[in-house]
C-alpha positions in Angstrom: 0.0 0.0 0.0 1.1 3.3 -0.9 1.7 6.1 1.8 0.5 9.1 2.1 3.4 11.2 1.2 4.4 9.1 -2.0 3.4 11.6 -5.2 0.6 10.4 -7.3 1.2 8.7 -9.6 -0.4 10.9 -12.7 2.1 13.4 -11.4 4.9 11.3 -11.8 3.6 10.3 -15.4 3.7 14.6 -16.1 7.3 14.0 -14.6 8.3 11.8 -17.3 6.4 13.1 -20.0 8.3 16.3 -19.0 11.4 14.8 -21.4 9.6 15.4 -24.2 10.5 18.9 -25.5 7.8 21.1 -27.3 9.4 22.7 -30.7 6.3 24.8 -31.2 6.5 28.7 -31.1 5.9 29.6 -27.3 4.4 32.2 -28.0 2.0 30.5 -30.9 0.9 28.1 -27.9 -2.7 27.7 -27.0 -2.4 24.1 -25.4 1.2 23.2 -23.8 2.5 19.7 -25.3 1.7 18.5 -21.5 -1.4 19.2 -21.4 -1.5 17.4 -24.9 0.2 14.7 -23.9 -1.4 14.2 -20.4 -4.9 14.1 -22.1 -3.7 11.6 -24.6 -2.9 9.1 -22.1 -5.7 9.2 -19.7 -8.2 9.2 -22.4 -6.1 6.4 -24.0 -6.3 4.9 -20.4 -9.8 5.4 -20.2 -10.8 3.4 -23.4 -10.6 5.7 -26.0 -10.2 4.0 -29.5 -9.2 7.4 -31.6 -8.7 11.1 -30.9 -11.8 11.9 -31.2 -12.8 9.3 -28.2 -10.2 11.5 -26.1 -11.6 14.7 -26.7 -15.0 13.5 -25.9 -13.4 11.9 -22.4 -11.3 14.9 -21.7 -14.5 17.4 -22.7 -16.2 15.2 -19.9 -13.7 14.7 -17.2 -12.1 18.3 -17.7 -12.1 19.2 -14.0 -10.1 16.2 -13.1 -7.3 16.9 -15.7 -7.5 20.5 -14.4 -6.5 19.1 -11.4 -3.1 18.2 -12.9 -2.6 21.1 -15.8 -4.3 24.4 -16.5 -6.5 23.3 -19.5 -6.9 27.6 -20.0 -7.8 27.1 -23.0 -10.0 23.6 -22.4 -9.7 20.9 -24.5 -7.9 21.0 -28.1 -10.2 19.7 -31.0 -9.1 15.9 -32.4 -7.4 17.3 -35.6 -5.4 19.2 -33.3 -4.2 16.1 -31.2 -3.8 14.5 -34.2 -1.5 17.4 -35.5 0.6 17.7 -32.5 0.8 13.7 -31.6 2.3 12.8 -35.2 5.5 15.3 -34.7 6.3 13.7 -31.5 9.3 10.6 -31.6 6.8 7.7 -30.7 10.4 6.0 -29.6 10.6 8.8 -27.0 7.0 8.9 -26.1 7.0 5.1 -25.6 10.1 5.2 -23.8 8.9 7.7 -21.2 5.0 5.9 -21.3 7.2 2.8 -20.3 9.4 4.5 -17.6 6.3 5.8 -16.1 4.7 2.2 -15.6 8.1 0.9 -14.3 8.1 3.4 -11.8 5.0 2.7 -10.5 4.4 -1.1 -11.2 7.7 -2.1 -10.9 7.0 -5.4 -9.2 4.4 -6.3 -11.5 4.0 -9.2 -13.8 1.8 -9.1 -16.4 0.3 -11.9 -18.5 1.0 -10.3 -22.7 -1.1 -11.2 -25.5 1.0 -11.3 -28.9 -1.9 -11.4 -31.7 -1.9 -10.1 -35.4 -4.4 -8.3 -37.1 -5.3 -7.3 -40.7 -7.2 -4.3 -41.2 -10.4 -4.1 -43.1 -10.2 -1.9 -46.3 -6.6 -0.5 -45.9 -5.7 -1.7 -49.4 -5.7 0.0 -52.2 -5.6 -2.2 -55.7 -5.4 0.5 -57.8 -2.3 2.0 -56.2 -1.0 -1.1 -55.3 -1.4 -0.4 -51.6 -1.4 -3.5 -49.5 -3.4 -4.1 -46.0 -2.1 -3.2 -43.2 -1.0 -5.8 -41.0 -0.1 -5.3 -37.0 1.0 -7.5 -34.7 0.2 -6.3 -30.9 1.7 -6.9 -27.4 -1.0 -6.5 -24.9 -0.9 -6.6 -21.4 -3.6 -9.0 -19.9 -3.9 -7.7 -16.5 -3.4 -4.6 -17.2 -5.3 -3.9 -20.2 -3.3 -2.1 -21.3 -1.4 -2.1 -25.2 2.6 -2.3 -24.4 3.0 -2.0 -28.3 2.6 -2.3 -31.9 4.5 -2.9 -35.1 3.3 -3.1 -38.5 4.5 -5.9 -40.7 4.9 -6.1 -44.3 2.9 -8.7 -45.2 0.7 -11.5 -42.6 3.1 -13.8 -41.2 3.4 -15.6 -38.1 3.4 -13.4 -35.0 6.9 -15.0 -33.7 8.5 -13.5 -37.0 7.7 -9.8 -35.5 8.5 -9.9 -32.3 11.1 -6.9 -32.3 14.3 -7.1 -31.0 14.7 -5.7 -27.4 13.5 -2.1 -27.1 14.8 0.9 -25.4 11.5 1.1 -23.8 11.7 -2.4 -22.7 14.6 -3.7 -21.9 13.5 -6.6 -19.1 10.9 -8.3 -21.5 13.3 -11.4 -22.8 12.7 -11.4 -26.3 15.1 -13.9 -27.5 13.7 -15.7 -24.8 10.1 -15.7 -26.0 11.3 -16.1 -29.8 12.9 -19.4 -29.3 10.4 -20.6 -26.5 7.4 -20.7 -28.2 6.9 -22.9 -31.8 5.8 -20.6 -34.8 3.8 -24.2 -35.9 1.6 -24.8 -33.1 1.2 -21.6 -31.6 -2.5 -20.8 -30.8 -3.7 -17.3 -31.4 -3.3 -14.9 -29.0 -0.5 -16.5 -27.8 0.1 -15.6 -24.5 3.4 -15.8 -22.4 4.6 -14.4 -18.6 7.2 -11.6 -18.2 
């Protein structure tokens, strides 16, 4: 159990996020890559599927993220979040999403889900387009997604396993890859870290 005097933990994730430098104009700024990036993850947190999901959670739940950050100007549109989320590193932002829950799980072990996915109409015959295909690590107990990477065609989950992470570097992948059999693997397949 946590004491009294230990700092919450959605303050330590502003702590980490804090790494993140904003290149925008400070003087052009209307909502602070914080406040951005705060509301991106607890609306994420909170079962939001796109950005527009967030801004109806953050629109709802404003005066508990005011409780953390100003919000002056409330909450940005989804075009906006979309805008400022796509010229952020994802490395970076992973890496300091993944600090964050190290710091405050770090004792945890989590049951992860490794499944692959093709989505719907994201071809494009005429262009020669392809579907997309992801493969996702998703944390059971958490439920919570540790990660995704796209592959370039559907193959066997095994096969995209990355190599070890900078945002992970006590999940044993080469571990994992040999362990389980690309023949007889059941989908999700599921293994403890």
């Amino acid at each position: 159990m946590e004491t009294l005097t230990a700092k919450p933990r959605l303050r330590v994730l502003l702590d980490h996020l804090a790494t993140i430098k904003d290149t925008r104009q400070s003087w052009k700024v209307a909502y602070p890559l914080r406040e951005v990036l705060f509301l991106v993850v607890c609306g994420t947190i909170a079962s939001g599927d796109d950005y527009d999901d967030i801004v109806d959670w953050g629109e709802a739940h404003l005066s508990f993220l005011r409780r953390f950050c100003e919000f002056h100007f409330g909450i940005p549109c989804a075009d906006w979040l979309r805008t400022v989320m796509n010229r952020i590193d994802p490395d970076l932002f992973a890496a300091c999403f993944s600090s964050w829950v190290a710091e405050c799980w770090p004792d945890k072990s989590d049951l992860v889900a490794i499944d692959g996915k093709t989505s719907r109409r994201s071809h494009d015959r005429k262009r020669g387009q392809k579907a997309l295909h992801l493969v996702s690590a998703f944390a059971t107990t958490r439920r919570l997604v540790l990660g995704q990477q796209a592959t370039e065609e559907k193959s066997n989950e095994i096969t995209a396993i990355p190599a070890p992470a900078p945002w992970s570097p006590s999940m044993p992948w080469d571990a994992i890859r040999t362990s389980l059999r690309a023949s007889s693997m059941p989908k999700p397949t599921t293994f403890w870290l």
